[in-house]
N, C-alpha and C positions, 0 to 999 in steps of 0.2 A: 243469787250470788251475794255474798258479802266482802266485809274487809278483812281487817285482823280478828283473824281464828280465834283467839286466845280474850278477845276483847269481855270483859265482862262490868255490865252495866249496874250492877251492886257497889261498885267504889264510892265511897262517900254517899251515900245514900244511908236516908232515914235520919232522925232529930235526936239525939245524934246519933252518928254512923256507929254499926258495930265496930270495937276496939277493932279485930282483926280486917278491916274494911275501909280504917282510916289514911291516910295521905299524908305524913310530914312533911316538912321541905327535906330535911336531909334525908331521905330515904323513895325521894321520887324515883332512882335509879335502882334499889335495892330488889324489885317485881314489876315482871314486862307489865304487868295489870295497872300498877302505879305510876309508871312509864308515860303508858298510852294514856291515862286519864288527866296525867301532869301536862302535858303537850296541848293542849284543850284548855287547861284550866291554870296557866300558870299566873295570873293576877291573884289566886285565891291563895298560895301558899308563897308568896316570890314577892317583896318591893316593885315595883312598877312605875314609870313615866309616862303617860300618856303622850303620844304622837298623832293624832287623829287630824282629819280636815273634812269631817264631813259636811262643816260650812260650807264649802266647794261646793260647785256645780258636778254631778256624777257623773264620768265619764262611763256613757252604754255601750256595752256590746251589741252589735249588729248579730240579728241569729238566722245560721243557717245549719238547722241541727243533723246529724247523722248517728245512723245507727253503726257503731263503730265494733260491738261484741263477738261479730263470728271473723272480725278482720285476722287474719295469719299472718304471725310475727314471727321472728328468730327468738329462740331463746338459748342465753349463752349459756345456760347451767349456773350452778352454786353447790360447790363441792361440800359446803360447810352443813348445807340441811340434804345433800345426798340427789340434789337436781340434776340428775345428766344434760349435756346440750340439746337440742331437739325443736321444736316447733309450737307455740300453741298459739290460743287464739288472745284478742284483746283482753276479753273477759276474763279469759286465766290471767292472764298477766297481772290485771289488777286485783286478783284473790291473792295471785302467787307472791308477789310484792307487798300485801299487805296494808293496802290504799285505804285510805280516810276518805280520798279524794280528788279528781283529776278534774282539768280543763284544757283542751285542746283547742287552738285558736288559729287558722289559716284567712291569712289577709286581713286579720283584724274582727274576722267573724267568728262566733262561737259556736264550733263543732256539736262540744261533747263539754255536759258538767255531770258528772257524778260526785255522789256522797255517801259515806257507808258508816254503819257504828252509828255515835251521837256526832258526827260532825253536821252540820248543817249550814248553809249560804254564809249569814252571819257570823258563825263561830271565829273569834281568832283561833288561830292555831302554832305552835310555835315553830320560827325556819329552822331554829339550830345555827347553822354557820352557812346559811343562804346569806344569814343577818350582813357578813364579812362583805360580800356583793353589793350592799346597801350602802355603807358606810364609806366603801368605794365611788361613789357617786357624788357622794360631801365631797371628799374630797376632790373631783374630777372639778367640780364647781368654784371652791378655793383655788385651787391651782390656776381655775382659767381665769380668776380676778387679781390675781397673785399675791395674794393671801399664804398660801404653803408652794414651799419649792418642793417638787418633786425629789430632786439632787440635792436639797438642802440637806445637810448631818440633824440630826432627831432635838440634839443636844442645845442645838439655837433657840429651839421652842421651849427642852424640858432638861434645863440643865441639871436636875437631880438624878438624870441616867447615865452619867458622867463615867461610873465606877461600874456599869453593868455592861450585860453583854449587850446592852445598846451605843456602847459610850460612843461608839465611831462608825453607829450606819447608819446611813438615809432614809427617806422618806418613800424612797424606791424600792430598798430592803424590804420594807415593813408590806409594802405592795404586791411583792414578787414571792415575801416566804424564802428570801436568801437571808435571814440575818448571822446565822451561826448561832444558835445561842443553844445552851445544854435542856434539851427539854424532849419529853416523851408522848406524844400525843397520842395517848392509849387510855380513853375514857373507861374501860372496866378493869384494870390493874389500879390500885386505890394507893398504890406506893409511887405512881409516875405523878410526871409535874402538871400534868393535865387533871390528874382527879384533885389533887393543890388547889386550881385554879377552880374547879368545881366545891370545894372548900369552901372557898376564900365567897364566893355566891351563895353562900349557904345550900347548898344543895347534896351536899353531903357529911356525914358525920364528923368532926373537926377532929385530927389524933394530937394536938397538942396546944398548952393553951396563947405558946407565942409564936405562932402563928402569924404574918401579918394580916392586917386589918381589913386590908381594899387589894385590888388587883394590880392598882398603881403601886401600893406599898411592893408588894412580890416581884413586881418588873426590877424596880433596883435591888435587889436582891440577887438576881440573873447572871450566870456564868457563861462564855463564849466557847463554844468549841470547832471552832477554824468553818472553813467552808463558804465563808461571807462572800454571797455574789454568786456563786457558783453550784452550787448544789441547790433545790428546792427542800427545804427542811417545813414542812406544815406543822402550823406552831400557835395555837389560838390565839394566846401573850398577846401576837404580833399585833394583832387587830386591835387589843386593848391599847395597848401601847402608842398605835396609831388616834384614836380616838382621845388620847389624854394631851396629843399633841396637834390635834384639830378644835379640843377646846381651848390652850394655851393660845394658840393661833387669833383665833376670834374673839377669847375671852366669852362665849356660850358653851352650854351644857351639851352635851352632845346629845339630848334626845330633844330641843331646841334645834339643835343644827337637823337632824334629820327630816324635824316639822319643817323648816324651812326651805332647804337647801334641795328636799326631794320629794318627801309623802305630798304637801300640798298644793304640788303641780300638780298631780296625777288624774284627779279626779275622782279619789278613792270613793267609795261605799258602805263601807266599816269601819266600826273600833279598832284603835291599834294601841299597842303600845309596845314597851321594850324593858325586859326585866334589869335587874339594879343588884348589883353586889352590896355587899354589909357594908358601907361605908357609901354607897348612895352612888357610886359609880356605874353608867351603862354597861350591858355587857353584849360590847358590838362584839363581839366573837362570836355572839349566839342566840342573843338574847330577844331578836324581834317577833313580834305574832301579832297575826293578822288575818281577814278570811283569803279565801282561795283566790276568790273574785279579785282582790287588791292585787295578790300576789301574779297574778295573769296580767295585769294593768300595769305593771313594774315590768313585766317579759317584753310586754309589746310595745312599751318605751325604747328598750335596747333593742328590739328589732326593727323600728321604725329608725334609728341613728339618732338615739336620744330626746323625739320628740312626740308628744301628745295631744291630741284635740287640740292644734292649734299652738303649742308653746314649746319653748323648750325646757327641759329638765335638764339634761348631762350634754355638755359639747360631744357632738358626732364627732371629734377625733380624738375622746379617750374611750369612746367605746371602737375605734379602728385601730386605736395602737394597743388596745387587749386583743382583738381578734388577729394583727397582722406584726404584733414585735414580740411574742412571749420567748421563752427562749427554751427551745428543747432539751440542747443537752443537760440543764440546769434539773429540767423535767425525769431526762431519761438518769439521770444520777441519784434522783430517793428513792425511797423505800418502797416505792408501788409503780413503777414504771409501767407496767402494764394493765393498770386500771383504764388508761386512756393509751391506746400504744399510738407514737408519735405526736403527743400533747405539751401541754405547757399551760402556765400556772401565770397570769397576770391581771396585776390591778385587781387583784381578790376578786378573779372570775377564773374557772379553770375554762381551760381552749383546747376544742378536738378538731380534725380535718381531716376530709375524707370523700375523693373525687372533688374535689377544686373547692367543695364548700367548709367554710368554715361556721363552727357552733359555738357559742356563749355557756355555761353552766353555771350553776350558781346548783350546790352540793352542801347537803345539811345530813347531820346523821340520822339513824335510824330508818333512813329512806323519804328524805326531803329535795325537789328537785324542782330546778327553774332549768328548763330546755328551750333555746333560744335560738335558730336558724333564720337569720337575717335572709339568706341567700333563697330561701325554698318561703318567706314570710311564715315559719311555723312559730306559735311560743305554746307549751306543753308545760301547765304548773301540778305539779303533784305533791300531796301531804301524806304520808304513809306512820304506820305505827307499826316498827318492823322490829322482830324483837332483840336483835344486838346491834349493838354502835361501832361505826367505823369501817366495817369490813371493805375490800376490796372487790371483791364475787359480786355483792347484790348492786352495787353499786355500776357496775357493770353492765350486769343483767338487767337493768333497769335501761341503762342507759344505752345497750343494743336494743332492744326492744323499741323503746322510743325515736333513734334512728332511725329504722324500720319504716314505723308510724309514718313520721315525719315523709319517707319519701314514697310510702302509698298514697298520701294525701297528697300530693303532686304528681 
């Protein structure tokens, strides 16, 4: 069995690579081949901050392995590559999905790790917008020394947002993806404000040269289009935006605040870092990478109520009021309502429920997933290299399946 189909292990290879074989930063997106190698490899072409602590003592998995390949899942279908709904087994699933890598963790023990492609134990690999879930946690920590108001207006901390569609919203907004603001979060249309923002990262070809500079620059730029509070609008900005006002807060860098405030509790076991827009700016919208192993050590934080080996990371009641105050109809009002049917979108974690239990997500594109079931103690970290961004179907499909998982292993 492998992972992604399409994976081809010629990228960048040889002194130097063949021209047609090479890597740009602007053009990580332009070939799923370039994609999947960037996602692996994003310190080689990207600014970078290191975030690591593996001075810490390492947090171990306790092992109790299972052979999990011929288990029978649901599968929801994906109309986009022609999958009808139907049945398969673990094993498809992780072919079907297009897996780098999975870890399956019940009560704190490790199931199941697989690795597929060049991913291996060690590798970082990059979350996408899992990252947004992390940065959520800084903040959980500020708030509970009261450092950042939740309710506070944005404007207290970064009053150059004055004039933008941040001028008049919270720190709540910024949390929940209610802010109103005119923006496209459609990463392969190169004309929406979301490939802008991949611009502004250098990660894509720049179409003009006044442009601004940094991600902060682009935030005041930002226009409101109503719905503040009310609608769930998913909007990357928002996370930057929240990040430039959790360094304003403490006067640290934000990939500081994340060494501090949450990676070096954990116990990690690898390299991490977090990539850097053209002006040296984090990009907690997206920007963390890490291995697997870490990423499972972060799940099983939020399913233990914030606490690990002994310490605490995040107050167990901001990880209760993501899983117990989101707000539905907010949910049931954008644009994808039925990616999660009867979900909701808080503290940059989305929330599903379903027979009394509630789940944590933490949802990155291309097929990036932190599954988190405090109620059943399951945490399911998966890295995938799937080859479009965004969709609603695989994301889905993924996330029935794993479901599934979760309550056969119970």
């Amino acid at each position: 069995m492998s992972g992604p189909t399409t994976w081809d292990e010629r990228i960048m290879r040889g002194f130097p690579p063949p021209p047609e074989l090479r890597v740009a930063a602007d053009q990580v997106y332009a070939d799923v081949r370039h994609t999947q190698w960037f996602m692996q490899h994003v310190r080689e072409v990207e600014p970078t901050a290191d975030v690591s602590s593996r001075h810490e003592p390492v947090f171990e998995f306790p092992v109790a392995r299972r052979d999990l390949d011929d288990l029978p899942l649901p599968d929801a279908g994906d109309p986009s590559i022609g999958a009808a709904p139907g049945t398969w087994t673990f094993a498809d699933m992780l072919a079907g999905t297009d897996t780098d890598g999975i870890i399956v963790l019940r009560d704190g023990r490790l199931l199941c790790e697989r690795y597929f492609g060049s991913l291996r134990p060690e590798t970082p690999h990059l979350w996408h917008s899992i990252t947004k879930s992390l940065a959520s946690c800084v903040a959980a920590n500020l708030v509970e020394r009261g450092v950042l108001g939740a309710d506070t207006p944005i404007v207290r901390y970064v009053p150059e947002l004055a004039d933008s569609a941040y001028g008049d919203v919270t720190v709540r907004h910024l949390l929940d993806m209610t802010v109103g603001v005119r923006y496209v979060e459609d990463h392969e249309d190169l004309d929406t404000e979301d490939s802008r923002l991949d611009r502004l990262c250098g990660l894509k070809p720049r179409q003009s040269s006044d442009e601004p500079g940094s991600v902060y620059d682009y935030a005041t730029t930002t226009v409101t289009d109503g719905g503040r509070g009310r609608v769930l609008h998913y909007v990357s900005l928002n996370t930057d935006v929240l990040g430039w006002v959790m360094e304003r807060a403490t006067g640290q860098p934000a990939p500081e605040l994340l060494h501090r405030e949450v990676w070096s509790r954990l116990g990690t076991e690898h390299d991490a870092y977090i990539a850097l827009d053209g002006a040296g700016s984090a990009q907690l919208d997206g920007g963390f990478c890490s291995s697997l192993r870490d990423l499972a050590r972060f799940g099983l934080m939020l399913a233990k109520g914030g606490r690990l080996a002994g310490r605490t990371v995040v107050p167990e009641w901001w990880i209760d009021d993501a899983r117990r105050n989101g707000d539905r109809s907010a949910f049931a009002a954008s644009d994808d309502p039925d990616m999660l049917p009867g979900g909701s979108y808080r503290n940059c974690f989305w929330v599903a429920e379903k027979e009394g239990r509630t789940v944590l997500l933490g949802i990155g594109m291309y097929g990036q997933m932190l599954y988190v079931d405090p109620d059943l103690h399951i945490v399911i970290a998966k890295f995938s290299s799937q080859p479009r961004a965004g969709l609603a179907a695989p994301i889905t499909r993924t996330f029935v399946a794993l479901e599934s998982l979760a309550g056969a292993l119970t």
